[in-house]
C-alpha positions in Angstrom: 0.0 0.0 0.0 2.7 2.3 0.7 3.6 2.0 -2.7 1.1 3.2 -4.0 0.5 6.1 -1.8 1.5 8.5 -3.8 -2.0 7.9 -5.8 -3.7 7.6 -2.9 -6.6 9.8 -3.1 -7.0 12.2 -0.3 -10.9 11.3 0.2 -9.3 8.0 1.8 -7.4 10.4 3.8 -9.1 12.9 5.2 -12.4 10.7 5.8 -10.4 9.0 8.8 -11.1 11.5 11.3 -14.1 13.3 9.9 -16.2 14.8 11.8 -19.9 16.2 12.5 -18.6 19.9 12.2 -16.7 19.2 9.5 -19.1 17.9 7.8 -22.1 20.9 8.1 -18.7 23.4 7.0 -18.3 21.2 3.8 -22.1 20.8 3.0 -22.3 24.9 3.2 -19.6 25.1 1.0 -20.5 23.1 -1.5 -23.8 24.4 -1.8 -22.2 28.0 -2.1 -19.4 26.7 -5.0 -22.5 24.8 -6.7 -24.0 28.3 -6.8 -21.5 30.2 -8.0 -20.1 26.9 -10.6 -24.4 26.9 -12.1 -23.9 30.6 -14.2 -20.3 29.4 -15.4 -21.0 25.7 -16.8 -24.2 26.9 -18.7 -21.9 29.6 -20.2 -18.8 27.8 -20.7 -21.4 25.1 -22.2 -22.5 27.4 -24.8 -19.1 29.6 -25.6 -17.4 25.8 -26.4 -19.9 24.9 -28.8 -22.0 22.5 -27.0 -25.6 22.8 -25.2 -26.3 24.3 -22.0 -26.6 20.9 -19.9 -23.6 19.9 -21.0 -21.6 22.4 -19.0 -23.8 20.9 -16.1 -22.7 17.3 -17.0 -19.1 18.0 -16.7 -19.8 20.0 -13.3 -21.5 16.8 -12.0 -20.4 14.2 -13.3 -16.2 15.4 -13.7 -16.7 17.5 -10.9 -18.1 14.3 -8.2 -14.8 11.8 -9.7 -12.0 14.7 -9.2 -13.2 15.7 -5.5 -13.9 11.8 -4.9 -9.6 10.0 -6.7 -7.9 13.6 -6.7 -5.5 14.5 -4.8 -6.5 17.9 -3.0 -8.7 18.5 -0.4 -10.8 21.3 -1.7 -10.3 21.0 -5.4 -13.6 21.6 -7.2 -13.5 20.4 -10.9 -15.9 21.1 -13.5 -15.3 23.4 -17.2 -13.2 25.8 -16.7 -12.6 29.0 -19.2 -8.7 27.4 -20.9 -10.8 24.7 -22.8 -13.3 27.1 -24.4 -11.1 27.9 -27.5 -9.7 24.7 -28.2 -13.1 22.9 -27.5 -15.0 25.2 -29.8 -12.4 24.3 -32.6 -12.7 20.9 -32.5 -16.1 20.8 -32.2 -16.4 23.4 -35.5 -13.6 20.5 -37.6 -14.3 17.3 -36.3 -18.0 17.3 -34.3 -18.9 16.5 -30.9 -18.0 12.8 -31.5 -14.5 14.0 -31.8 -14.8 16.1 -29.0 -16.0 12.7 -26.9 -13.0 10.8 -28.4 -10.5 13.5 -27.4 -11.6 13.9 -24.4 -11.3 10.1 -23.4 -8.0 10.2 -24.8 -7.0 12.9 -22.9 -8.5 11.5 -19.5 -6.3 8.2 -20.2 -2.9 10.2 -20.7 -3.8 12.4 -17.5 -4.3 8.6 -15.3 -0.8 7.5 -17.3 1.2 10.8 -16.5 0.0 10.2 -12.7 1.6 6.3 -12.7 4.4 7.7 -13.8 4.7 10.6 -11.6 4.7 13.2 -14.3 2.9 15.4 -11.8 6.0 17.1 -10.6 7.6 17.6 -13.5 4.5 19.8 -15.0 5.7 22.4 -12.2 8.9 22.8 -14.2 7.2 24.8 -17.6 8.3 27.9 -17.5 5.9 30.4 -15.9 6.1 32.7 -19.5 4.5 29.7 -21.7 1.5 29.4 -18.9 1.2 33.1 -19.0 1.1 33.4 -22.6 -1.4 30.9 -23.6 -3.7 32.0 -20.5 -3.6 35.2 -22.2 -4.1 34.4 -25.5 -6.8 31.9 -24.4 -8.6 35.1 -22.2 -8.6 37.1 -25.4 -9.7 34.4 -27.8 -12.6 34.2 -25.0 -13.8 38.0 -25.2 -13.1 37.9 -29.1 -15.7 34.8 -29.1 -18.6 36.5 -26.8 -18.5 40.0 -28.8 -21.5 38.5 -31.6 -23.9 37.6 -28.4 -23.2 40.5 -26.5 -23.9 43.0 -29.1 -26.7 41.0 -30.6 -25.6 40.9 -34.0 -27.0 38.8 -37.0 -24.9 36.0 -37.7 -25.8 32.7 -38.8 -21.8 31.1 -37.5 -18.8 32.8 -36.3 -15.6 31.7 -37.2 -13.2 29.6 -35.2 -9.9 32.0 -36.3 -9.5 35.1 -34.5 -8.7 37.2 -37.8 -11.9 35.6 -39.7 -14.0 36.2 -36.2 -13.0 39.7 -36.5 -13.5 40.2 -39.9 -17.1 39.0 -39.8 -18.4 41.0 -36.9 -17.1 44.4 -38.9 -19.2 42.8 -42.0 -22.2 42.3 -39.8 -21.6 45.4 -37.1 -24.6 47.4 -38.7 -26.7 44.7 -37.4 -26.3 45.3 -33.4 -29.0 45.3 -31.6 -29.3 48.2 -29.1 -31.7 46.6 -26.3 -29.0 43.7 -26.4 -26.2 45.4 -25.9 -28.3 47.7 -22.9 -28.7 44.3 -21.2 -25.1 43.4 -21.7 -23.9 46.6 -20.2 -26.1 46.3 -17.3 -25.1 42.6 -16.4 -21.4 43.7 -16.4 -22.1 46.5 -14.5 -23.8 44.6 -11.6 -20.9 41.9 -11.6 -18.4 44.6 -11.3 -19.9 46.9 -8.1 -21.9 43.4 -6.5 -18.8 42.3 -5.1 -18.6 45.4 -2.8 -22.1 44.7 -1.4 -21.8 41.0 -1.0 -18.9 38.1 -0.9 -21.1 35.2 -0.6 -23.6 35.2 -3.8 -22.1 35.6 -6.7 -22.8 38.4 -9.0 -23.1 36.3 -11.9 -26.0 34.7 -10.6 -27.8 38.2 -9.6 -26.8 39.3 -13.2 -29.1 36.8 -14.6 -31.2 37.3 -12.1 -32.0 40.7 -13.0 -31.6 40.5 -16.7 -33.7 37.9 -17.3 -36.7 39.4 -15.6 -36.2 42.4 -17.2 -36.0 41.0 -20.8 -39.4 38.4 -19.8 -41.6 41.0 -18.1 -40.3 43.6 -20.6 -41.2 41.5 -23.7 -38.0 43.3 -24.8 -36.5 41.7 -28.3 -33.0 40.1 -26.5 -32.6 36.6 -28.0 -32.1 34.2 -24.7 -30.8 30.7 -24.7 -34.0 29.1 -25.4 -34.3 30.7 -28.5 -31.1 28.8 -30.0 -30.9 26.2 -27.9 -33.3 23.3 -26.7 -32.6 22.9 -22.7 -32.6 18.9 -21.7 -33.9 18.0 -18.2 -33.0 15.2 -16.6 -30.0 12.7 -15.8 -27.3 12.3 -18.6 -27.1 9.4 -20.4 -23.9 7.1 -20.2 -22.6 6.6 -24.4 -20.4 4.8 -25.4 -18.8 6.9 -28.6 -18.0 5.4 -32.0 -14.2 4.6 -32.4 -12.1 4.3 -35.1 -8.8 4.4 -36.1 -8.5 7.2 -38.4 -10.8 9.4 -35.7 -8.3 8.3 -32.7 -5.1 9.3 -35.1 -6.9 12.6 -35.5 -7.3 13.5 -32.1 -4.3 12.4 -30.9 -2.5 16.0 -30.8 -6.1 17.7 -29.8 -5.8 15.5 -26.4 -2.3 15.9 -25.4 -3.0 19.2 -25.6 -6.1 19.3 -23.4 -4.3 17.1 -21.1 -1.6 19.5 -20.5 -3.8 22.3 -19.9 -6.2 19.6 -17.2 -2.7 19.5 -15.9 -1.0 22.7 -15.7 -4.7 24.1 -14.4 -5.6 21.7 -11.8 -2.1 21.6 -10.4 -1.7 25.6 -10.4 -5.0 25.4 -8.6 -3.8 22.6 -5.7 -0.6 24.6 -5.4 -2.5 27.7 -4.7 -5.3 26.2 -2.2 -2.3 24.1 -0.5 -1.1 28.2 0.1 -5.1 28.5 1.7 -5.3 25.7 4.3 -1.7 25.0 4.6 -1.7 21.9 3.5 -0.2 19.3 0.6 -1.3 18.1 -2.2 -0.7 14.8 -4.0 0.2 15.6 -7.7 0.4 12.4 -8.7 -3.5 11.1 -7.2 -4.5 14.6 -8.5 -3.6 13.6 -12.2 -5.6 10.3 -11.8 -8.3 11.8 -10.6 -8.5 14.2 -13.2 -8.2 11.5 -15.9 -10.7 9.4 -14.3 -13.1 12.7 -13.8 -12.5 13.5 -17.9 -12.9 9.6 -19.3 -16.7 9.7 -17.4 -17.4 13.2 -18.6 -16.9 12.3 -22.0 -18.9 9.1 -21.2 -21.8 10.7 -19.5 -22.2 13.5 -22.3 -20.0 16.1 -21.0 -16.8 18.2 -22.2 -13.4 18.7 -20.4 -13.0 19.7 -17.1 -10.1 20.3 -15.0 -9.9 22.1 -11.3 -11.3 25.6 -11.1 -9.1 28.1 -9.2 -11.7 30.5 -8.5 -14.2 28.0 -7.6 -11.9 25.8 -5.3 -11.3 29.1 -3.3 -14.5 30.1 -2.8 -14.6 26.5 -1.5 -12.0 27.0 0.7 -13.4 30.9 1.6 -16.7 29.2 2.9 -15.2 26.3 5.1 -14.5 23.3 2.9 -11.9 21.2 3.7 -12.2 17.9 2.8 -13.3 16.4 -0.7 -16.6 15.6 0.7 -17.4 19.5 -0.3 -16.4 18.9 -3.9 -18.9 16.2 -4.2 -21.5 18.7 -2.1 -21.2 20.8 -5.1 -21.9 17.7 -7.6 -24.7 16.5 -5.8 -26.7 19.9 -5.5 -26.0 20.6 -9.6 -27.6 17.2 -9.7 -31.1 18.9 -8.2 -30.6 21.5 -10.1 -30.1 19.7 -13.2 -33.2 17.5 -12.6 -35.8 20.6 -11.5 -35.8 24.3 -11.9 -32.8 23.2 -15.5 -36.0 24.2 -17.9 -35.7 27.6 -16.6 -32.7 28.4 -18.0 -34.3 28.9 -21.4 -35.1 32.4 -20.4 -31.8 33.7 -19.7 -30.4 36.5 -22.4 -27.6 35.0 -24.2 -26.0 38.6 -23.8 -26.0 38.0 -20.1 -23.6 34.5 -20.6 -21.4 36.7 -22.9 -21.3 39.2 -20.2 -20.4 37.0 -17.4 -17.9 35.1 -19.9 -15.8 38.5 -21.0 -15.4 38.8 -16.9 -14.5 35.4 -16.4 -11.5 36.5 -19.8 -10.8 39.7 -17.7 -9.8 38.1 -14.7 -8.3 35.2 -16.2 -5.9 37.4 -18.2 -3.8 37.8 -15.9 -3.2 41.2 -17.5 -1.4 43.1 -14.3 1.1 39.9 -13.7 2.1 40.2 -17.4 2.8 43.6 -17.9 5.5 43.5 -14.6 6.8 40.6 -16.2 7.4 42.7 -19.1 9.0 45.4 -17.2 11.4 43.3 -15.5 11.9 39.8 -16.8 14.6 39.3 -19.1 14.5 40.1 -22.5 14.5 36.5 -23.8 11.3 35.8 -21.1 9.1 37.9 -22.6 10.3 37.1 -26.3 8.8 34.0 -25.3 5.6 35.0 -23.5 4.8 37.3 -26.5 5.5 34.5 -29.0 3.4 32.0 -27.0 0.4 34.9 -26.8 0.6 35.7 -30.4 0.4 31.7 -31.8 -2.4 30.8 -29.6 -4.3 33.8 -30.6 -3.9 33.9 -34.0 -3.1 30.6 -34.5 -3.4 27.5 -32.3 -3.2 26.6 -28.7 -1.0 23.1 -29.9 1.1 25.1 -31.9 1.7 27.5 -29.0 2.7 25.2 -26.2 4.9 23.1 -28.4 6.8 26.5 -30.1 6.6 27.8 -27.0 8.4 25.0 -25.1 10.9 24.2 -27.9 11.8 28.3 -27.3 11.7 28.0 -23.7 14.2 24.9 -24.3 17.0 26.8 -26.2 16.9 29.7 -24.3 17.7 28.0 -20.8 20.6 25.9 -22.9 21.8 29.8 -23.7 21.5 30.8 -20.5 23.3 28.4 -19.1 25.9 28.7 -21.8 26.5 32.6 -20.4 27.0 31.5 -17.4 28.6 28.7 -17.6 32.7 28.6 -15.8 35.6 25.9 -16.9 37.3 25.1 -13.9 40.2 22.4 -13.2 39.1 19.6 -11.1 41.6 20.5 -8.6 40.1 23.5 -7.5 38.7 22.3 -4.3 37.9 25.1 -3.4 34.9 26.3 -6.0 33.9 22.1 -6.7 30.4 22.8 -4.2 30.2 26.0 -5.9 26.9 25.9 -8.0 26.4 28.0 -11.6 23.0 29.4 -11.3 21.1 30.7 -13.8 17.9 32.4 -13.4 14.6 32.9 -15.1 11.2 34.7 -14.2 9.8 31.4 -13.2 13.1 31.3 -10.5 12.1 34.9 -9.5 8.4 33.9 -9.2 9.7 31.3 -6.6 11.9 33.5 -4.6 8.9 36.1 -4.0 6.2 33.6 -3.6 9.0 32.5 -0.3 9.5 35.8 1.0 6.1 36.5 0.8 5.8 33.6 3.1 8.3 34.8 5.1 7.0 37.8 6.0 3.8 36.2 6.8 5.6 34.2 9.1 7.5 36.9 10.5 10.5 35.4 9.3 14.1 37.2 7.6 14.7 35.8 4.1 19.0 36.1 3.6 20.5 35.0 0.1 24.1 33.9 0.2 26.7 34.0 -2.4 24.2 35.0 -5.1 26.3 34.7 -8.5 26.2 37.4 -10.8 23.7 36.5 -13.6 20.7 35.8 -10.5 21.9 39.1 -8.8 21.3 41.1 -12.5 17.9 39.0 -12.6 17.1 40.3 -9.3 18.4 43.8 -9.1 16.4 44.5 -12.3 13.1 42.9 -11.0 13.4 45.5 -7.7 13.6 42.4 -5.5 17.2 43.5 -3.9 15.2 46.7 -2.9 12.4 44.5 -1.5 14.4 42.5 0.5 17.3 45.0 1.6 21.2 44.5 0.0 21.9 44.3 3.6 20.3 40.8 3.4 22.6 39.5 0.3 25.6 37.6 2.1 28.9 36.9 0.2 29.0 33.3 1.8 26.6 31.1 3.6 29.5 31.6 7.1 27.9 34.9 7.0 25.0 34.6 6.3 24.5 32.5 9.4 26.5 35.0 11.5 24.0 37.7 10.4 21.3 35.4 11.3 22.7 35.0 14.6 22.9 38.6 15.0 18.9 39.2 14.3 18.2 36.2 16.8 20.0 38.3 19.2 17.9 41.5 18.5 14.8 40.3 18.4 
């Protein structure tokens, strides 16, 4: 068994020494994350391609297996916003069916790169690739919500950015003003909710409000019932069609989806872990997501992977242990089987609105622009270059250029820094050649930052002179005082002596 515990999921874990209390936190969280996760899968649902249920499907169905074999305490899986451009292109080339294939593909490399402990090696690509394609993906996401939100006439909109763009100037004379009114006003009560209230999400109270307005109004907004026909009810488990020809098609279109289930889900533990103070298992948390993907693909549904902003509202509202996850499940379940029909009403503007705020934050629009003020030249070259292939070309295209880039560079790097020395130096053999990117700088903030939290003093010793450029240019030798960079580790210790002494 100990073998195997490092795909041990943490359900098996935690439910040792659950308790009564515990369990009334979980259930009110995941009634709260299955309140805010309802809005989001109907809209993700319908900006991928694919009905309105189906977002609900994944969020049940994905969402119950990731919380149940993952390996995170709070992760809450379901759609997430990094699967809406590629999803919507497969669907538009290859159908649904190959959007089922691709997805079971995916889910089985996920459950392979977790037997073979891949899951701490995906912490190793370089924060500038991640940045770029989450970029490129939140702009490809705005760029796809612009025909619903302005309510233009359009029988199909294009899967390529350039050809998207180029019909909605073609058809821009046919916007419709009410629509874009009720656009306007469901962004502006998402934006100024959140300073009256933290616990119900304002995407829910914008659909709230809009769709009242628009039914009692009679006002001529086209809502999802008007392009779509809502299915109550449980989903059906399918077994898709396979073939050969289909599976050698979708090869590429799965390894990329499983890279981003992984890169996503993993950011996501890494950042509750930061929450609760705990640890997550990679490795059970890559299983668990390939496990969560095969059924959602089974049971009807599209990709799903763990949702940062949903997995900390989890943790915001008390959830600790997976049993909240499958809280949330369960009550999408009710929802999916009653009041689902009801969803008809809802403005399509409305989804677009809440999707373009969903792009907004998941830009990550701040983060990049310091990046581009202080990372090294050759960083951003290869943020931009991811950003520009994924938006004008393809998410495959961009991780693979983008890691091949990411690749030479480091070999370069080390290069410049790199010292010949005779073996019978003794004295510099220990002496390690650093080289240092933003993803190294990313690391040394994120532990001072917990430093400081902790009250603690952060000291560098014998910082070689590449690193100390890296970090002079960034401002962090200002943020952490020169005082604090020690020629040797002897003195660093001796100034750590001295603090204890002061304090």
């Amino acid at each position: 068994m100990d073998a195997l515990k490092y795909i041990t999921p943490k359900f098996f874990t935690t439910i040792k020494d659950y308790s009564k209390g515990q369990f009334i936190k979980d259930l009110i969280a995941g009634v709260i994350v299955a309140i805010i996760a309802l809005p989001l899968s109907i809209a993700l649902a319908i900006a991928s391609g694919v009905n309105p249920e189906q977002g609900l499907y994944t969020a049940v169905v994905a969402g119950f297996f990731i919380s149940f074999l993952g390996g995170s305490r709070v992760q809450i899986g379901g759609p997430t916003a990094a699967f809406v451009v590629i999803i919507y292109g497969i669907i538009a080339q290859y159908g649904m069916a190959g959007l089922t294939v691709a997805t079971l593909m995916a889910g089985l490399m996920l459950i392979i790169m977790g037997l073979l402990r891949f899951g701490d090696l995906i912490k190793f690509i370089p924060k500038t690739i991640t940045l770029g394609f989450t970029l490129g993906i939140a702009v490809g996401i705005v760029a796809g919500q612009i025909k619903d939100f302005l309510g233009l006439e359009m029988k199909s909109v294009p899967a390529e950015f350039l050809e998207k763009m180029i019909a909605y100037g073609e058809h821009l004379s046919s916007i419709s003003w009410a629509t874009l009114a009720i656009g306007i006003l469901a962004l502006l009560i998402q934006i100024f909710w959140l300073r009256l209230s933290q616990k119900i999400p304002g995407s829910l109270v914008a659909i709230f409000v809009t769709t009242a307005i628009v039914a009692f109004g009679h006002l001529p907004v086209k809502t999802i019932g008007d392009l779509y026909t809502i299915k109550a009810g449980l989903p059906s488990f399918t077994v898709p069609d396979l073939s050969f020809s289909l599976i050698r098609q979708m090869i590429s279109p799965a390894f990329t989806i499983a890279i981003l289930a992984a890169i996503e889900s993993l950011l996501s533990c890494v950042v509750s872990d930061g929450m609760i103070g705990g640890n997550h298992r990679s490795n059970a948390e890559l299983v668990g997501q390939g496990v969560g993907n095969i059924m959602s693909a089974l049971f009807g549904g599209i990709p799903a992977t763990g949702a940062i902003a949903r997995t900390a509202a989890n943790v915001k509202n008390g959830g600790r242990t997976p049993v909240a996850g499958m809280v949330h499940a369960f009550t999408l379940l009710l929802i999916l089987l009653f009041p689902m029909p009801y969803a008809s009403l809802i403005p399509m503007t409305c989804l677009a609105s809440i999707l373009m705020i969903v792009g907004y934050n998941m830009s990550g629009w701040r983060t990049v622009g310091r990046m581009i003020k202080r990372a090294p030249k050759s960083d951003v070259a290869v943020l931009l270059v991811t950003f520009i292939l994924t938006v004008f070309f393809d998410l495959v295209v961009a991780i693979e250029f983008g890691m091949v880039l990411a690749a030479f560079l480091f070999l370069k790097r080390m290069s410049d820094v790199a010292q010949i020395r005779q073996w019978v130096d003794k004295e510099n053999l220990d002496d390690p050649v650093l080289s240092e990117d933003i993803s190294g700088l990313d690391a040394l903030e994120e532990t001072l930052a917990i430093c400081q939290k902790r009250g603690m003093t952060l000291l560098l010793s014998h910082v070689n002179p590449q690193p100390y450029r890296v970090l002079e240019k960034s401002g962090f030798i200002q943020t952490i005082g020169p005082d604090h960079i020690c020629e040797s580790t002897d003195q660093a210790l001796e100034k750590a002596a001295a603090l204890a002494q002061e304090a």
